[in-house]
VMD Tcl script that builds the backbone (N, CA, C; Angstrom):
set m [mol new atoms 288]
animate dup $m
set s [atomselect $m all]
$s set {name element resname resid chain x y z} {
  {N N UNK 1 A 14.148 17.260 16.473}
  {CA C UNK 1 A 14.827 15.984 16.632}
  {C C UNK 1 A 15.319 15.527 15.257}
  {N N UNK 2 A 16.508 15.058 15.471}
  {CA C UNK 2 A 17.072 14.207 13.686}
  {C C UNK 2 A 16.555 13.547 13.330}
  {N N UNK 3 A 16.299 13.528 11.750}
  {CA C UNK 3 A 15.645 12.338 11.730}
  {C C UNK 3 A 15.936 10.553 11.732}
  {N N UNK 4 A 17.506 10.202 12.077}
  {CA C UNK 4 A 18.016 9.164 12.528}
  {C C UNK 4 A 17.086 8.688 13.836}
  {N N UNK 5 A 17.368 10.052 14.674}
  {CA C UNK 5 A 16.759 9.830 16.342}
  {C C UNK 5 A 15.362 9.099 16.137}
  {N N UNK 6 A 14.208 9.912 15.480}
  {CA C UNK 6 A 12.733 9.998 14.988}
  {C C UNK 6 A 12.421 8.550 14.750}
  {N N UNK 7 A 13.340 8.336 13.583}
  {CA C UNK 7 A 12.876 6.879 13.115}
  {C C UNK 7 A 13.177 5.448 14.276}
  {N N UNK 8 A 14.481 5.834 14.784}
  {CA C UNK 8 A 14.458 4.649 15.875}
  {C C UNK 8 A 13.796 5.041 16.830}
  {N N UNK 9 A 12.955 6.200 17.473}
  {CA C UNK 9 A 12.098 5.864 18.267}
  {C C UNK 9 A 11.036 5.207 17.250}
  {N N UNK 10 A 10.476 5.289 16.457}
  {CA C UNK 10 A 9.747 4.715 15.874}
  {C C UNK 10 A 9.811 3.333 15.607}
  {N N UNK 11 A 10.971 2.930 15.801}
  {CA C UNK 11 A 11.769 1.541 15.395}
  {C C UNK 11 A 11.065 0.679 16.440}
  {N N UNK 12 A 11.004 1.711 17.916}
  {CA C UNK 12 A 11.107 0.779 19.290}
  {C C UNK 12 A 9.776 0.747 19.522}
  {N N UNK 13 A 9.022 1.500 18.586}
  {CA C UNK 13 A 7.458 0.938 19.147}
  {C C UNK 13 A 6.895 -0.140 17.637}
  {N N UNK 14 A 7.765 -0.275 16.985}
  {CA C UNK 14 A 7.302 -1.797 16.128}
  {C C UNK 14 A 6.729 -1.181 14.960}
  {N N UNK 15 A 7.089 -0.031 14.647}
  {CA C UNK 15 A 7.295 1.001 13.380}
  {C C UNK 15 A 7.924 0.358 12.266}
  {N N UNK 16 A 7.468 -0.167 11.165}
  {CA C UNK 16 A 8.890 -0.312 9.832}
  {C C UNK 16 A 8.733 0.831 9.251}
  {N N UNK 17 A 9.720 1.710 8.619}
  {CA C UNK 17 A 10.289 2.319 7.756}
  {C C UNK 17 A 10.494 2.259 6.483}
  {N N UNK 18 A 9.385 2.592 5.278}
  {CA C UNK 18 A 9.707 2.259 4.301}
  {C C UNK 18 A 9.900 3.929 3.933}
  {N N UNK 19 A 10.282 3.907 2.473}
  {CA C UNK 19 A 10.686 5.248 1.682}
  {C C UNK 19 A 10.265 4.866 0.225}
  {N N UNK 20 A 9.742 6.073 -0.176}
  {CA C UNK 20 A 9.434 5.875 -1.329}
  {C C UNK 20 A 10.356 6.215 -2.209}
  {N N UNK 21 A 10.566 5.167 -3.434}
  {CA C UNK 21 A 12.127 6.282 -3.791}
  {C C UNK 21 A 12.017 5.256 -5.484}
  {N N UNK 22 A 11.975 5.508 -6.643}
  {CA C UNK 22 A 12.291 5.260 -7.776}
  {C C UNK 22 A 13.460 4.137 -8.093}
  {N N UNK 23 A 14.029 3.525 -6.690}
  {CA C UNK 23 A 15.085 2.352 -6.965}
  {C C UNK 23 A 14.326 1.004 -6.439}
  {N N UNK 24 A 13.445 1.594 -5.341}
  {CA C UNK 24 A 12.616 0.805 -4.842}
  {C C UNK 24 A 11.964 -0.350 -5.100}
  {N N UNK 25 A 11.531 -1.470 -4.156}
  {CA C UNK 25 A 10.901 -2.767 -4.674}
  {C C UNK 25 A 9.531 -2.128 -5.113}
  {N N UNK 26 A 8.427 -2.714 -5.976}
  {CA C UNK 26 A 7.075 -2.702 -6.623}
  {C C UNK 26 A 6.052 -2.871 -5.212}
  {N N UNK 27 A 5.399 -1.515 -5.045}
  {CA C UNK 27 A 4.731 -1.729 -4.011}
  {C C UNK 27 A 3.929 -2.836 -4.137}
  {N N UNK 28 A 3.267 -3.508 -4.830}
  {CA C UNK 28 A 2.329 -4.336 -4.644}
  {C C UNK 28 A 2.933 -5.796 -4.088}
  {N N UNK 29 A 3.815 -6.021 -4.775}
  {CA C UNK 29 A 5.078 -7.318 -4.227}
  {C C UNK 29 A 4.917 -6.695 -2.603}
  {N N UNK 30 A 5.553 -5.585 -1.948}
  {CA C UNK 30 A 5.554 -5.340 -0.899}
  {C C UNK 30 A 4.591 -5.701 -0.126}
  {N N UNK 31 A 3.247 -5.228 -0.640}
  {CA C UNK 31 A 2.373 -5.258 0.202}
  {C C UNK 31 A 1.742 -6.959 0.377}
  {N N UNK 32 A 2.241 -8.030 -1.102}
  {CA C UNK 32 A 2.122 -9.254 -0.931}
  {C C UNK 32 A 2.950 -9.402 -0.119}
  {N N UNK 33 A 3.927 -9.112 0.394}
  {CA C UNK 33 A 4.639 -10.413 1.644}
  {C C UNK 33 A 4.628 -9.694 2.645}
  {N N UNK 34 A 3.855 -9.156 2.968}
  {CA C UNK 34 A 3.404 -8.768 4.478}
  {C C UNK 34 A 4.399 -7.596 4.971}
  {N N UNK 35 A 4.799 -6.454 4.307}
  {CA C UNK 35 A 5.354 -5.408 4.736}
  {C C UNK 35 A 4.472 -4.331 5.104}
  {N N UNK 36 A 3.549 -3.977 4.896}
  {CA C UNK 36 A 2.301 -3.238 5.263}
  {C C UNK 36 A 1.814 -3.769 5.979}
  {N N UNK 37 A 1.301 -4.897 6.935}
  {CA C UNK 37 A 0.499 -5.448 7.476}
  {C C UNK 37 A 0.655 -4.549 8.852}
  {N N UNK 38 A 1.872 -4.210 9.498}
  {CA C UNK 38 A 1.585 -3.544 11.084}
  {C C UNK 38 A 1.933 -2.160 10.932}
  {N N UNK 39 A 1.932 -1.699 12.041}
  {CA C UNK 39 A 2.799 0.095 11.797}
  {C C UNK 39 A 3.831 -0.152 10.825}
  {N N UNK 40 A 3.318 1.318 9.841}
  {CA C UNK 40 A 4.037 1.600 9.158}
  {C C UNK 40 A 4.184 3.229 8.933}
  {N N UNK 41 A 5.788 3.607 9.058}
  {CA C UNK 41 A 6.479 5.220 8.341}
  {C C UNK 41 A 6.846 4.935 7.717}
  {N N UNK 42 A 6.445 6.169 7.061}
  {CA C UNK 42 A 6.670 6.129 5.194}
  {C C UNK 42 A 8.075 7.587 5.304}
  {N N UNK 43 A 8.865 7.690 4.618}
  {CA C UNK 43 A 9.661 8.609 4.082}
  {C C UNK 43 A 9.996 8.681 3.010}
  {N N UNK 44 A 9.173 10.177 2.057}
  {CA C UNK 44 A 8.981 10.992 1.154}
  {C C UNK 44 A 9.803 11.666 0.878}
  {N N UNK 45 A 10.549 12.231 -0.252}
  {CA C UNK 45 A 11.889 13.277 -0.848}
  {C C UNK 45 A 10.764 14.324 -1.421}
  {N N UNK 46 A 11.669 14.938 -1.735}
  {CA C UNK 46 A 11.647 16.338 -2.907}
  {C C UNK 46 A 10.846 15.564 -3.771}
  {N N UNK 47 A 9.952 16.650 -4.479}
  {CA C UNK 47 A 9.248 15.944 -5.555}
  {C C UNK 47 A 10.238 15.733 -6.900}
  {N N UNK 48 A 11.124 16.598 -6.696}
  {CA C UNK 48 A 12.470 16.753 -8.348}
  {C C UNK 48 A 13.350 16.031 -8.033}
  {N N UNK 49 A 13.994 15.882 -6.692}
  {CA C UNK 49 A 15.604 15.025 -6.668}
  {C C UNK 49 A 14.881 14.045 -5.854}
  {N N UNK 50 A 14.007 13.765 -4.828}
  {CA C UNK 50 A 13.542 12.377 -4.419}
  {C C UNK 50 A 14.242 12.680 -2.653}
  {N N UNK 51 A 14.929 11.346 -2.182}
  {CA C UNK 51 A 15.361 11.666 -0.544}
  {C C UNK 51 A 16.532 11.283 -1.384}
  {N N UNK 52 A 17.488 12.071 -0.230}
  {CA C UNK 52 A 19.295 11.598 0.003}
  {C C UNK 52 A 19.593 10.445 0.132}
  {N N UNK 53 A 20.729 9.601 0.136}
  {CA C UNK 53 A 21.403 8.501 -0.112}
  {C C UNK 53 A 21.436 8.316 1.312}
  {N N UNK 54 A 21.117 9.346 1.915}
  {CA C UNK 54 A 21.696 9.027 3.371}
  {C C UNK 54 A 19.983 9.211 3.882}
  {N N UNK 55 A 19.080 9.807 3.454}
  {CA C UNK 55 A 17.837 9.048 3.946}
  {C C UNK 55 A 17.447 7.902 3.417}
  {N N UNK 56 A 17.724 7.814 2.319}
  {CA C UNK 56 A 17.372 6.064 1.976}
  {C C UNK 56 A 17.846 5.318 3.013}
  {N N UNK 57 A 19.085 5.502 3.551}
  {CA C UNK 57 A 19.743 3.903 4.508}
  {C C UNK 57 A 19.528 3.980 5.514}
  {N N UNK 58 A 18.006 5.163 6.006}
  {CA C UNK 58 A 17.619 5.239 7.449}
  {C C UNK 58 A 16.190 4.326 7.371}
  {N N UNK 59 A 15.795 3.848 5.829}
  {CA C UNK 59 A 14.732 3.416 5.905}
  {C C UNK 59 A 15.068 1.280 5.895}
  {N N UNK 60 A 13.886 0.962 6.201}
  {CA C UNK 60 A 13.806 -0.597 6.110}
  {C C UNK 60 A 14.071 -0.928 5.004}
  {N N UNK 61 A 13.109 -0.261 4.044}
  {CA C UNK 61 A 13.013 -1.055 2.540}
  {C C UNK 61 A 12.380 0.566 1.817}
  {N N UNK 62 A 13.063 0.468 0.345}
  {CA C UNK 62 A 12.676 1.038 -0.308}
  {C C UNK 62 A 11.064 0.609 -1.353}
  {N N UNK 63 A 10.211 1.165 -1.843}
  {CA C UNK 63 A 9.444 1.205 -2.412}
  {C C UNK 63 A 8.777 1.825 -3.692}
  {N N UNK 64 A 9.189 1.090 -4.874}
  {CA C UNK 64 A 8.304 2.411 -5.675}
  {C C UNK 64 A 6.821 2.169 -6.033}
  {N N UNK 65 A 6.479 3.032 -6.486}
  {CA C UNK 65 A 4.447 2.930 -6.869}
  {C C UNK 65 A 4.602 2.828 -8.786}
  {N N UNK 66 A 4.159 1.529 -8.522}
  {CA C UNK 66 A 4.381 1.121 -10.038}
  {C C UNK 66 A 3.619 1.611 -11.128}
  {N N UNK 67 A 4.132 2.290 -12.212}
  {CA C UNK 67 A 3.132 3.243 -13.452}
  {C C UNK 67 A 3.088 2.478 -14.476}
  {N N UNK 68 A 1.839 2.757 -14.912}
  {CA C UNK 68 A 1.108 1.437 -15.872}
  {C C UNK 68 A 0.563 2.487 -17.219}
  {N N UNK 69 A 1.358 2.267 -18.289}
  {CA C UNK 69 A 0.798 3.352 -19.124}
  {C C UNK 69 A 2.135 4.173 -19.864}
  {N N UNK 70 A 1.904 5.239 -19.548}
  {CA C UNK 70 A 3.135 6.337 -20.595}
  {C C UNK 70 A 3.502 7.447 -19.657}
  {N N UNK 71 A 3.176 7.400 -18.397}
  {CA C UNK 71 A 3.089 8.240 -17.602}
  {C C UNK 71 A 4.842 8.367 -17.281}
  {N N UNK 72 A 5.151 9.359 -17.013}
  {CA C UNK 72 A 6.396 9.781 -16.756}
  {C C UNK 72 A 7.030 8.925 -15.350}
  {N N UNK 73 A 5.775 9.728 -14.398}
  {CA C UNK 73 A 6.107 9.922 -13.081}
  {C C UNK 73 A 4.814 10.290 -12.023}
  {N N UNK 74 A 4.676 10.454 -11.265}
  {CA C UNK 74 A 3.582 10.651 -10.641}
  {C C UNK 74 A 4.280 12.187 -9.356}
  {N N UNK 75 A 3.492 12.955 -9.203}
  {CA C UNK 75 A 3.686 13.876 -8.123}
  {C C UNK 75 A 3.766 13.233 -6.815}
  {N N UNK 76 A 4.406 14.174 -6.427}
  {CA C UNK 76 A 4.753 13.675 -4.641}
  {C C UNK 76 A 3.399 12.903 -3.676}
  {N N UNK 77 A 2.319 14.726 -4.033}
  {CA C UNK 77 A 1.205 14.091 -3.308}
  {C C UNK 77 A 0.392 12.977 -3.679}
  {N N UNK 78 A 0.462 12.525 -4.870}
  {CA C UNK 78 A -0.309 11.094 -5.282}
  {C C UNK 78 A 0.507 10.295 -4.919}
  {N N UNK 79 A 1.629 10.000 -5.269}
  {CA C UNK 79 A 2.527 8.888 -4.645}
  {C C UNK 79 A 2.294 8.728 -2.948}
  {N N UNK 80 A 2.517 9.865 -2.447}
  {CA C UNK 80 A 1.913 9.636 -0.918}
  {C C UNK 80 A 0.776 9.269 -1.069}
  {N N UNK 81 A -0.223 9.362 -1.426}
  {CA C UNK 81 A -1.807 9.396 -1.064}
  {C C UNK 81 A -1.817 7.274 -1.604}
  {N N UNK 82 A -0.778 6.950 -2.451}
  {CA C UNK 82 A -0.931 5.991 -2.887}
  {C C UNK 82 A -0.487 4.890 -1.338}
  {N N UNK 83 A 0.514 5.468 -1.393}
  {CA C UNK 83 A 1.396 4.721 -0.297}
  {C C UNK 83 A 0.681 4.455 1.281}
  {N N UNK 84 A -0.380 5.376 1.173}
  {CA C UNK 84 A -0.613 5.498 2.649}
  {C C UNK 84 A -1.814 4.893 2.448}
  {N N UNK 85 A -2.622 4.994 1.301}
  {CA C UNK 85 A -3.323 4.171 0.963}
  {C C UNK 85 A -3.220 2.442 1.548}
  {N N UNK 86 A -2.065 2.079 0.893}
  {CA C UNK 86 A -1.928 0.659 0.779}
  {C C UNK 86 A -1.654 0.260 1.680}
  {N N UNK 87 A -0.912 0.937 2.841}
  {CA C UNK 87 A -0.742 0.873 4.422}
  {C C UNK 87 A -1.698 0.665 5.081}
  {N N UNK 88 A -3.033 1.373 4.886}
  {CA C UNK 88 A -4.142 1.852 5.468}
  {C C UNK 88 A -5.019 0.567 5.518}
  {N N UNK 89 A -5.239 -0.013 3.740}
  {CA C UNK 89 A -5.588 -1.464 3.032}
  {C C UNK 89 A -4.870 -2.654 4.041}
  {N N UNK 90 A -4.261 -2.652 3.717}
  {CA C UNK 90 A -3.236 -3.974 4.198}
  {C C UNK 90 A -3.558 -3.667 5.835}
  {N N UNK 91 A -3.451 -2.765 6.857}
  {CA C UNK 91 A -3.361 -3.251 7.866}
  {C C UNK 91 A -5.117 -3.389 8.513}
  {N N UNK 92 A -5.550 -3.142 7.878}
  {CA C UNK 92 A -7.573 -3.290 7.806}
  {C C UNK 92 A -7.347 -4.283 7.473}
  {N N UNK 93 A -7.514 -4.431 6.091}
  {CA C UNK 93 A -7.023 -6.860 5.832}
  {C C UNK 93 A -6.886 -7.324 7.233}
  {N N UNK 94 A -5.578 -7.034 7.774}
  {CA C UNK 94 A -5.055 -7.855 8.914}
  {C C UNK 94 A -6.058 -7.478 9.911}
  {N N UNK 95 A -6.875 -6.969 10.331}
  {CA C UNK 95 A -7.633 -6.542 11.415}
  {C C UNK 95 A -6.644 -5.614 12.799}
  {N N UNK 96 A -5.888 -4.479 12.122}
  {CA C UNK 96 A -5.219 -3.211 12.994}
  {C C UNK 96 A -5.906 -2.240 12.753}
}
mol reanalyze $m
mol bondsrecalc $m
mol representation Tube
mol addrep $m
C-alpha cells in the first residue's frame, strides 16, 4: 500500500502524523502542547538524506530531537528510540 493511502487510513482512526526531520519544531515544545498526548505515527528518512519533500507534506507536523552539547547529529535508531519514547511518556501522562 502507498504510503499516502497508509497514513490516511491512519488519519481515520485518530492517528497524527508526525516526521522526524532536521527543519522540524523542538520535540519538547511538541510534546508541551499536547501533540503526543493520543495516537501517534511517526515517519523516519534515511539516516544520510532524511525523508523526501514529498514525505514531509504527508506528515501533520514536523519534529526535530533537540542536541544539547557538540554533537553533530544523532543516528536514526536513537532519534527513533527518542521519539517513540516521548509518545509512549506523554500518552501514559494522559492515561492511554
Amino acid at each position: 500500500m502507498p504510503l499516502a493511502a497508509t497514513l490516511e487510513r491512519l488519519r481515520a482512526l485518530g492517528t497524527r502524523i508526525l516526521a522526524a526531520d532536521v527543519s522540524g519544531d523542538d520535540l519538547l515544545a511538541v510534546r508541551s502542547d499536547g501533540h503526543l498526548d493520543g495516537p501517534t505515527g511517526w515517519l523516519f528518512g534515511n539516516e544520510a538524506r532524511g525523508l523526501t519533500d514529498e514525505q514531509l507534506a504527508l506528515a501533520d507536523r514536523a519534529v526535530i530531537v533537540p542536541i544539547y552539547g557538540h554533537a553533530e547529529s544523532l543516528n536514526l535508531a536513537t532519534a527513533a528510540a527518542v521519539c517513540l519514547y516521548e509518545s509512549a511518556f506523554a500518552q501514559r501522562a494522559h492515561g492511554r
